[in-house]
N, C-alpha and C positions, 0 to 999 in steps of 0.2 A: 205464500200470502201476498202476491204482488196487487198493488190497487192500480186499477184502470182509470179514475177520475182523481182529481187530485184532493189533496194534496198526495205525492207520491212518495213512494220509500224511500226513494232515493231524489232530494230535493235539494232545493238551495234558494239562497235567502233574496238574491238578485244582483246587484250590484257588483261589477265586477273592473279589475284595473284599466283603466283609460290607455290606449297605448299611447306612445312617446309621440307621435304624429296628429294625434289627438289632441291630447295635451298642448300642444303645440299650437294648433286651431285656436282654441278657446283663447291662447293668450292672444294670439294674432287677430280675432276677432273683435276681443276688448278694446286693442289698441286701434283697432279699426284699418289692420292690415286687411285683408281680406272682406267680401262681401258675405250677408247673408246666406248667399249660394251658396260661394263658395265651403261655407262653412256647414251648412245642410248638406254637403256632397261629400266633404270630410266624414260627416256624423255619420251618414248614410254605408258608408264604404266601412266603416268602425264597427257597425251593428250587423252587416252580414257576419262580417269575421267573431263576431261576437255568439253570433246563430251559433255558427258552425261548430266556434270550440265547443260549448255545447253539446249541440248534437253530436260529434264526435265522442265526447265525455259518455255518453249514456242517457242522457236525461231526458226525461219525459216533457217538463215543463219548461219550458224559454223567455228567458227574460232579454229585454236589447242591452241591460248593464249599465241602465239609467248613462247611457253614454250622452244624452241631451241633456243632461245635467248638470249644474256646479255642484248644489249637493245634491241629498235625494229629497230636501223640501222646497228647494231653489225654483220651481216654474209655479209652487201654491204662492210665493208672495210674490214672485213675476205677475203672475195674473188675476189674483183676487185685489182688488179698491182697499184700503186700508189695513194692509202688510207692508212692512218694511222690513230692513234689518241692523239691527242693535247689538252692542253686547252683551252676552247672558250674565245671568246673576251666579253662575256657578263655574269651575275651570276642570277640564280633564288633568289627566294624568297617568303616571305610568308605573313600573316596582323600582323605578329607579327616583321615585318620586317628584319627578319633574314634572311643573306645573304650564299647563297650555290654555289662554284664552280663546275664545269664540265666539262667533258670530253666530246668532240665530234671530226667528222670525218676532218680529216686535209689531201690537197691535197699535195703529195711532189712528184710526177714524172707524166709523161703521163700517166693516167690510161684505161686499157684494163679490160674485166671480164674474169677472167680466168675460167669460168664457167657456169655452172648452179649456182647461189643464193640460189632461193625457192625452186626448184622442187621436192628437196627430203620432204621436209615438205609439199608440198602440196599433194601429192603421198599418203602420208600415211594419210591422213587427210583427203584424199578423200575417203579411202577404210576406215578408222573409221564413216563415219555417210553416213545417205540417205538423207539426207537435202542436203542444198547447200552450198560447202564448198567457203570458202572465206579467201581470204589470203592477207595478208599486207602488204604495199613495203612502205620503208622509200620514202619523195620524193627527186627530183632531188635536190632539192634548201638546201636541210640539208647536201650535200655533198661539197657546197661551201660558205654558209653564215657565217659560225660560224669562221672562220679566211678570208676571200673573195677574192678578189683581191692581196692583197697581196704574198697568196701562192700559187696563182695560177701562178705568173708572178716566184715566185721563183722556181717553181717544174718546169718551162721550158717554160711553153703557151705564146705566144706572145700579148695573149688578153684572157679576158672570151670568147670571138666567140669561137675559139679554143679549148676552154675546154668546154663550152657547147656541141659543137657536136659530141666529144667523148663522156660526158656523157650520151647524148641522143642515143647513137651507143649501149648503155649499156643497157638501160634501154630497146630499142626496141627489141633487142637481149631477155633479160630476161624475156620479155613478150608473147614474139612470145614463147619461151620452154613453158611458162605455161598457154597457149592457146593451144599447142600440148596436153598435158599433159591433158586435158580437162576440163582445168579454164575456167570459166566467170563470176566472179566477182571478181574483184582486187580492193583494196582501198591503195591509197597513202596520206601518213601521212603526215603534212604539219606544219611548228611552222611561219619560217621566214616573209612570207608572210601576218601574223596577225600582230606577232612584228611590222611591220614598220605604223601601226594604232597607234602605241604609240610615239606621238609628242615629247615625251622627247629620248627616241630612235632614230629618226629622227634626231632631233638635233645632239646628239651623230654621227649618221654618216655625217651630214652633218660638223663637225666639226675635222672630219677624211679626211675630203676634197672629199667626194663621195655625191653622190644625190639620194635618199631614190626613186623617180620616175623612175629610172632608172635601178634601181633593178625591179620594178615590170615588166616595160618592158620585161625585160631578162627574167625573172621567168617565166611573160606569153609565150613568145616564146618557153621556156624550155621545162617546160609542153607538150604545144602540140607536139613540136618536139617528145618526150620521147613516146607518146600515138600513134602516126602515125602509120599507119598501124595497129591496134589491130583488130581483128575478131568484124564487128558488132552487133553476138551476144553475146559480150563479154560488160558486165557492170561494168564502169568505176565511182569510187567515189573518192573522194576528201574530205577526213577529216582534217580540219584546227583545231588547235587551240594554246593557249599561253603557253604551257611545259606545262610538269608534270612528276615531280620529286621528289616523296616521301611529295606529300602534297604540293609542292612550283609550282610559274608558272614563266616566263619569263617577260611578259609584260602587258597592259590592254589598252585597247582604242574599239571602235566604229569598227565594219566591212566597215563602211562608208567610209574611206581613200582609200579602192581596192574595195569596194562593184559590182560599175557597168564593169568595168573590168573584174573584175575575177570572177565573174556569166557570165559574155555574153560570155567572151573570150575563158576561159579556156575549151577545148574539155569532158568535162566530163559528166556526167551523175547524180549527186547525190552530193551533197554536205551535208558533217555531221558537225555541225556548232557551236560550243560549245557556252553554252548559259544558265549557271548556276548560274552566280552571277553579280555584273553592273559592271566588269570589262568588259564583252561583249557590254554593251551599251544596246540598245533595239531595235526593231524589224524590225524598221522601213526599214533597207538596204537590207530588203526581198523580198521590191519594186524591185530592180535592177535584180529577180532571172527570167529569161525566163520563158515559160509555159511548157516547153518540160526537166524541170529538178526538181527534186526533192532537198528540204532543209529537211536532218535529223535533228534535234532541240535536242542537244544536254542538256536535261531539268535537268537529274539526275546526282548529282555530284559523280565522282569515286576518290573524294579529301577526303572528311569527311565522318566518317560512320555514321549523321542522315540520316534519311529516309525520303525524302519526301512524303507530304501528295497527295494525287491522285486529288483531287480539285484542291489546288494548281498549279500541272501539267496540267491541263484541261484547266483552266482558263487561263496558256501562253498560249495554244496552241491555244485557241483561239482569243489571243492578238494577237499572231504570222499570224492567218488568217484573219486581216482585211488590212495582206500585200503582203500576199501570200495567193491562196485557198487551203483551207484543204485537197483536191485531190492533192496536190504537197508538202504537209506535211508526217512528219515521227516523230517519236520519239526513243530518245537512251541514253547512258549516253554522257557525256560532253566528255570523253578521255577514252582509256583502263585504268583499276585498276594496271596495273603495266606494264611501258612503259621501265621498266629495270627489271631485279630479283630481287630488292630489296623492290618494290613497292609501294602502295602508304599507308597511316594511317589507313586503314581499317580491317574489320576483311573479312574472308571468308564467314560467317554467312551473313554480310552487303552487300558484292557481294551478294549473291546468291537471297537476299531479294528486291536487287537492279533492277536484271533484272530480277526478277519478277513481279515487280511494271511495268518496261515497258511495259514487255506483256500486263498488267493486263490493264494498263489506255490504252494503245494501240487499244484493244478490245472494249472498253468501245466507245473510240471516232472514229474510222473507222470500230469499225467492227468484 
């Protein structure tokens, strides 16, 4: 049962480790060693090699490894009018219980795109491979979760309504250029909407005087608002999961609290569903996924460089299909290997070993 259009069996989430020369760029860039150019011709030379492991790997769909990136929502406040970045309200961490601050995107005036985003990285990412290229948008809900209400009332908005349908003016806007551009598959990258699965979170906002159900409303509305209008041969996925940030996550609870909601609701196509350790809980909220969408089973972790064993993988996948049928299964890792430049504990070796186990048990059980 191998699928021709994506999302595909054997998938992956996108993002992938910046190499040392890379890395390097971006600092030299900052400091204003290097030019512009020079530094598009670094990224440029980063993303073939990025093609290739890849295609080498097996895989169908190709990502550039958000290698233009600081993080994977770093070019929405580059280039949207009233984005910045702030520190969030909430800290990663890890089982060693170390605590990590972070920066994310903070609303502070009416925001417009003053732009194109993606396009120039999809551009060239399409003329590097013959596969299908696929490109990543941070989602809507990471441009106002992480400070909420709050800054949103301070930047001007008389309400979230408000600022939701600017952001969704943005997002329709950015999608429609790279639907021109000749995308069709875009995946939106998603944390907020898992976080509030964790009851101790929950609390936290309900203790902030807000109601954790009422976020998911707005979220769901957001979404589809954002997706409206997209070309219907365009495929639309929806990767959730709990951070990741240099080996740390944000939260851990059960899919179960948004499960049947945001399966039925959300206008999407493919959900990538991260699903590597029992911070996810287990399988069961697969019940809630319709028959007309795909759960990518996010089985292989891009946190630790062991390697999982391909039985192992086999034997969720088939835990996974006595909730869902295996014709609306996928497999991929849990999250991109480096969702900022800095990335995550692994080596390049373990990437590359990583998505080949997907291919490889992918083949094995579809095909």
């Amino acid at each position: 049962m191998p699928n021709s259009n994506p999302p595909f069996r054997a998938d992956h989430v996108g993002s992938l480790l910046r190499p040392a020369a890379l890395r390097q760029a971006f600092r030299d860039h900052s400091a204003g060693n290097i030019s512009a150019e020079e530094f598009t011709a670094i990224q440029d030379d980063a993303v073939r090699r990025a093609v290739a492991l890849q295609e080498n790997a097996g895989l169908k769909s190709i990502t550039d490894g958000e290698f233009r990136r600081a993080s994977y929502w770093s070019h929405f406040v580059e280039g949207i009018d009233g984005l910045e970045v702030a520190e969030a309200r909430f800290d990663f961490t890890d089982a060693s219980g170390d605590a990590m601050h972070f920066f994310a995107p903070h609303v502070t005036g009416p925001i417009r795109r003053a732009g194109p985003l993606s396009g120039a990285e999809f551009d060239f990412l399409k003329s590097a491979t013959g596969a299908t290229p696929k490109i990543t948008l941070p989602s809507p809900p990471t441009m106002h979760f992480w400070d909420a209400t709050s800054a949103v009332q301070q930047a001007g908005y008389t309400g979230p309504e408000e600022f939701f349908a600017d952001l969704a003016a943005v997002f329709q806007a950015e999608i429609a250029d790279l639907a021109a551009r000749g995308a069709r598959y875009i995946q939106l990258d998603e944390v907020p909407l898992v976080m509030l699965c964790d009851e101790n979170l929950r609390d936290r906002i309900r203790a902030n005087g807000e109601d954790p159900d009422q976020y998911v409303d707005h979220y769901i509305k957001l979404f589809n608002a954002c997706l409206e209008g997209r070309p219907n041969d365009m495929t639309a996925a929806l990767h959730i999961c709990r951070g990741n940030f240099k080996g740390h996550w944000l939260t851990e609870g059960s899919y179960g609290y948004v499960a049947e909601r945001v399966f039925q609701e959300i206008n999407v196509d493919a959900f990538f569903l991260e699903y590597d350790s029992p911070r996810a809980g287990d399988f069961s909220p697969l019940a809630q996924m319709p028959g007309d969408k795909t759960a990518v089973l996010g089985l292989v972790s891009s946190k630790v460089p062991e390697l999982e064993k391909p039985d192992d993988l086999k034997r969720r996948i088939d835990e996974a299909a006595q909730f869902l049928p295996l014709e609306n299964l996928g497999l991929s890792p849990q999250c991109g290997f480096a969702s900022a430049v800095s990335g995550n504990p692994v080596s390049e070796d373990d990437q590359k070993a990583k998505l080949a186990l997907v291919v490889e048990v992918a083949e094995d059980v579809w095909g």
